[in-house]
NUMARLUM-437592 format. One record per residue (C-alpha): residue number from 1; residue in one letter; x, y, z. Coordinates in pm, 1 decimal, m for minus. Layout:
+-----+------+----------+----------+----------+
| pos | code |        u |        v |        w |
+-----+------+----------+----------+----------+
| NUM |    a |        X |        Y |        Z |
...
+-----+------+----------+----------+----------+
This chain:
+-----+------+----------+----------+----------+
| pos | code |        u |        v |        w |
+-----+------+----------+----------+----------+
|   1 |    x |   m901.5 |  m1909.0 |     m0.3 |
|   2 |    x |   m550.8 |  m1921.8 |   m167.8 |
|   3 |    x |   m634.8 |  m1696.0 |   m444.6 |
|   4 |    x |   m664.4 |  m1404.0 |   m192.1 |
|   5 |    x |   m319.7 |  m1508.2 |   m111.4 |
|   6 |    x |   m301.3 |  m1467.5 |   m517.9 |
|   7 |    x |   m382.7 |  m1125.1 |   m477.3 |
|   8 |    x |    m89.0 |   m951.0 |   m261.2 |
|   9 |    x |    151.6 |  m1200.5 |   m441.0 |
|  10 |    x |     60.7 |  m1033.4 |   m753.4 |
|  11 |    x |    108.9 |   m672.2 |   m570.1 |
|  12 |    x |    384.6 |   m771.2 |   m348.7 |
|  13 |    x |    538.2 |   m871.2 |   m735.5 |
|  14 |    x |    416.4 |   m570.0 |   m899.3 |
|  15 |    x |    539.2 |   m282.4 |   m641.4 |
|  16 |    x |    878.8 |   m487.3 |   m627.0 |
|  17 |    x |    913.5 |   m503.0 |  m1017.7 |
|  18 |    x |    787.5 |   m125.2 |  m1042.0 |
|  19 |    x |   1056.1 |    m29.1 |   m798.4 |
|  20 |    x |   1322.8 |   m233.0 |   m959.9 |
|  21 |    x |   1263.4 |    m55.7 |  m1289.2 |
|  22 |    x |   1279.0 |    281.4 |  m1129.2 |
|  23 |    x |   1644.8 |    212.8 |   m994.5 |
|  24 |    x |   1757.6 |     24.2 |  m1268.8 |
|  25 |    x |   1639.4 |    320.6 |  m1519.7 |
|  26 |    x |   1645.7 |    658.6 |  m1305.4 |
|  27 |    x |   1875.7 |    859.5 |  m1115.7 |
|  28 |    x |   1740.3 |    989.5 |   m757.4 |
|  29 |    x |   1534.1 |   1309.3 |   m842.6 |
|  30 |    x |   1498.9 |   1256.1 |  m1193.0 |
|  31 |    x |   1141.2 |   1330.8 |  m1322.3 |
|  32 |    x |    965.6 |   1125.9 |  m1629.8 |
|  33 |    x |    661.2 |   1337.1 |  m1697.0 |
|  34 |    x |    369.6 |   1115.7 |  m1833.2 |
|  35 |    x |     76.6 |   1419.2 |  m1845.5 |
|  36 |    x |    288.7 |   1734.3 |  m1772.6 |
|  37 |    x |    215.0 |   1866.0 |  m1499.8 |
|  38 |    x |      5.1 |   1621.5 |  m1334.5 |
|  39 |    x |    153.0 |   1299.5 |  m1314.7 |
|  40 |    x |    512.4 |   1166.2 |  m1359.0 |
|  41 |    x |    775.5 |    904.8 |  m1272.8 |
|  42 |    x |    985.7 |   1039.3 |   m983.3 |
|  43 |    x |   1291.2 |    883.8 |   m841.4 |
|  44 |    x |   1191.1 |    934.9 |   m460.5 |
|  45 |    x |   1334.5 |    770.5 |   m175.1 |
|  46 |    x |   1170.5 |    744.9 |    195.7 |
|  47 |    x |   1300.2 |    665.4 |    491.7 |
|  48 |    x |   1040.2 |    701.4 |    699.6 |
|  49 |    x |    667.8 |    625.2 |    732.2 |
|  50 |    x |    403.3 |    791.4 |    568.5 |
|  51 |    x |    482.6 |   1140.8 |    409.0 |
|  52 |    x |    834.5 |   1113.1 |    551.1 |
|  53 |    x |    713.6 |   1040.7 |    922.3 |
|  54 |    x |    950.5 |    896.0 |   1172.9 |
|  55 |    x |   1230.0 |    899.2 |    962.8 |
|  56 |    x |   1500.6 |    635.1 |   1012.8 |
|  57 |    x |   1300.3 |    434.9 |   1286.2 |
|  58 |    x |   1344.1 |    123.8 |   1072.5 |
|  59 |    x |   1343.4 |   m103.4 |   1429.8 |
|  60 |    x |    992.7 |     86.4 |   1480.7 |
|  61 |    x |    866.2 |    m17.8 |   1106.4 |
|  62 |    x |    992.0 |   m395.1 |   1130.1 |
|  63 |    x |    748.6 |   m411.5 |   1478.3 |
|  64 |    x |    495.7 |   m239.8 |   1354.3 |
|  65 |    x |    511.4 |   m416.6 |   1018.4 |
|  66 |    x |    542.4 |   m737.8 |   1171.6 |
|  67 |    x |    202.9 |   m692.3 |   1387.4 |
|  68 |    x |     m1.5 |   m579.7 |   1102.6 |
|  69 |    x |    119.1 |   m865.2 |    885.4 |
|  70 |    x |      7.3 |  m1090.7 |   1164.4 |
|  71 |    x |   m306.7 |   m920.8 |   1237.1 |
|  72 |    x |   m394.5 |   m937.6 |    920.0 |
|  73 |    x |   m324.4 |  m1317.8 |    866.6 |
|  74 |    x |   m507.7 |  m1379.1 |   1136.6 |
|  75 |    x |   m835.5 |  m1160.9 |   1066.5 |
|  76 |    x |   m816.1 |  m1380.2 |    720.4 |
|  77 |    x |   m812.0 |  m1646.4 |    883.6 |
|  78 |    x |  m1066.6 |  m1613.9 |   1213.4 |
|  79 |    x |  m1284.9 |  m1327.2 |   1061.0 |
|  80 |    x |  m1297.6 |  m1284.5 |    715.6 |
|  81 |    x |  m1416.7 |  m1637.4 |    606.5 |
|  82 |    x |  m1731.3 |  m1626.1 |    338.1 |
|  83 |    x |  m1675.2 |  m1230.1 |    314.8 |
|  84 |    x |  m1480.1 |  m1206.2 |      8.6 |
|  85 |    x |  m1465.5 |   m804.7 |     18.3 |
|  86 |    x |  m1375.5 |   m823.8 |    351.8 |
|  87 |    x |  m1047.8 |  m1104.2 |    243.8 |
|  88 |    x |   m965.2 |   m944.0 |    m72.4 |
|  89 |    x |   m905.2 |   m595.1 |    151.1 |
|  90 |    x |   m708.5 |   m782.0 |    391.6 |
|  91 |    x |   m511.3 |   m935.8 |     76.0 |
|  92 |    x |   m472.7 |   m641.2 |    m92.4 |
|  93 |    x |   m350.4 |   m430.5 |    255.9 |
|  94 |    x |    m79.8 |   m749.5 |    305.0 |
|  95 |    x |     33.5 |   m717.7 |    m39.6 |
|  96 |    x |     96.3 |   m278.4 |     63.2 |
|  97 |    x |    254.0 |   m380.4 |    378.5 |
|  98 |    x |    493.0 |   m655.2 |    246.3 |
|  99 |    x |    585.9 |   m449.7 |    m26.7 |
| 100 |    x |    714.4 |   m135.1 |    182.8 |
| 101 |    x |    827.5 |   m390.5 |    429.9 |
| 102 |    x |   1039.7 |   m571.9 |    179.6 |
| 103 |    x |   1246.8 |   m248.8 |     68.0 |
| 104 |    x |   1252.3 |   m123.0 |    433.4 |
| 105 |    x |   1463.5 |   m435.4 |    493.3 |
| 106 |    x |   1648.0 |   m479.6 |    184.7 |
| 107 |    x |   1720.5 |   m136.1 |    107.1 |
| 108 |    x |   1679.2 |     56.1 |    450.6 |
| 109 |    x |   1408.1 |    297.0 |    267.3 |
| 110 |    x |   1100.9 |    277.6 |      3.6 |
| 111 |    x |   1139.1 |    339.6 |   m345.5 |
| 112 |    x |    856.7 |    580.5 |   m433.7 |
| 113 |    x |    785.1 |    724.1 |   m778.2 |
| 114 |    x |    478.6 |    825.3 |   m869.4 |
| 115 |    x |    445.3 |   1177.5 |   m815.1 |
| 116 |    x |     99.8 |   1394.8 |   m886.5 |
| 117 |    x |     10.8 |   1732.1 |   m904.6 |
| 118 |    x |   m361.9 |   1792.0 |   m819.8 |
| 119 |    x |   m463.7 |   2100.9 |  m1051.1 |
| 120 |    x |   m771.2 |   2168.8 |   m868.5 |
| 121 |    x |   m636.6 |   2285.3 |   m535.5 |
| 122 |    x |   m277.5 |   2315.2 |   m666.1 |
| 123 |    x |   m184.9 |   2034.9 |   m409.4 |
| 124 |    x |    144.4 |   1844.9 |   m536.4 |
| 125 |    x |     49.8 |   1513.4 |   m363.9 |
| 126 |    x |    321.1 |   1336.1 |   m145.8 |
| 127 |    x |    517.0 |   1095.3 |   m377.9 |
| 128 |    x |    383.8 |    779.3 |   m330.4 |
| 129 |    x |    437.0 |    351.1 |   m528.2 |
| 130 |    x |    208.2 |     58.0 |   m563.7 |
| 131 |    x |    243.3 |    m46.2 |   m226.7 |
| 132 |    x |    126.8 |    287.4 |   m110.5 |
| 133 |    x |   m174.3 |    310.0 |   m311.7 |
| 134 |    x |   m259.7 |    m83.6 |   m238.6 |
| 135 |    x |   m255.9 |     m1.2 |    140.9 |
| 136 |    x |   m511.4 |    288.6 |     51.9 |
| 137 |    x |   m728.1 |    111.7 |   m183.5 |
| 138 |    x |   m737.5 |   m161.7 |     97.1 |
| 139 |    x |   m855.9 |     97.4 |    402.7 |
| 140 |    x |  m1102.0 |    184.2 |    136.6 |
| 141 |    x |  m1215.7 |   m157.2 |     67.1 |
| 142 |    x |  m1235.8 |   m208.4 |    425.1 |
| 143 |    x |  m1463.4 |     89.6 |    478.6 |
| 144 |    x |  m1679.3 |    m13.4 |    263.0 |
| 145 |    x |  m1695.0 |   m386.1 |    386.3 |
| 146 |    x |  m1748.2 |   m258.7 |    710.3 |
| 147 |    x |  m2019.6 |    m38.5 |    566.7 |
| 148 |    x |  m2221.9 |   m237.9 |    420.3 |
| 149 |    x |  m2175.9 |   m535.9 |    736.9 |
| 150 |    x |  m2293.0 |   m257.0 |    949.3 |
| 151 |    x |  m2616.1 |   m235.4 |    765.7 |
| 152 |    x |  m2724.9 |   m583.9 |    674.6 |
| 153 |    x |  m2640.3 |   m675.7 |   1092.3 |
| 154 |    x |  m2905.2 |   m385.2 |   1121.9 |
| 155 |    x |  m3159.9 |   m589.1 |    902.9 |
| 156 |    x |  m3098.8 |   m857.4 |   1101.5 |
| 157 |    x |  m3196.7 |   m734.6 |   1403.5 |
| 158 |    x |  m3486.8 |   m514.0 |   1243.5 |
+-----+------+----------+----------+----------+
């Protein structure tokens, strides 16, 4: 069970060191271009949620933040036992959430960087960090679980 704790250590670690290294090394609104156009380094802060949502509600973040941490202890805990997709997307959405929760406290704002252009629609895509795309990957993850639960609780009944 502790290695899913494992898990959003090593993202809670890896969104604070990939933050660290972007204001350490860049100025705010300096661009690093890694496939030109497409994708870059870009020195981004947020102070709000999502796509700049809410900006400068950090009281309203810490709450919300603070329920969703605990909810999602506690679905490890009471609900996710023997269902390892199911506690590595919990794991993986506590590592997002501390992460963004961690500069929202330290820093009063996120440190995003990664910045992507999507050629296909011409869509530059709201710049976003590891915590970001953990707490995405996680929904995911959690879709999927729930998915797939859906279906084998159908073959039960069936």
């Amino acid at each position: 069970m502790f290695i899913y704790y494992g898990v959003a250590l090593i993202i809670i670690a890896l969104d604070q060191w990939t933050k660290w290294l972007v204001l350490k090394n860049m100025e705010l609104g300096e661009r690093i271009s890694v496939i030109d156009p497409y994708l870059g380094w870009l020195s981004h802060r947020n102070r709000g949620a999502a796509w700049g949502m809410l900006e400068g509600q950090m009281w309203l973040f810490a709450i919300i933040t603070v329920a969703v941490i605990t909810g999602i202890i506690y679905y490890f805990h009471k609900h996710a036992k023997g269902q390892p997709l199911f506690q590595f997307s919990l794991m993986i959405l506590l590592g997002g959430a501390v992460g963004n929760f961690i500069d929202r406290m330290l820093r009063g704002e996120v440190v995003d960087f990664v910045d992507v252009l999507i050629p296909i629609v011409n869509y530059d895509f709201p710049i976003f960090n590891v915590a970001d795309a953990a707490l995405t990957i996680g929904v995911v993850l959690m879709i999927i679980y729930m998915i797939y639960d859906e279906k084998q609780q159908k073959k039960k009944v069936s």
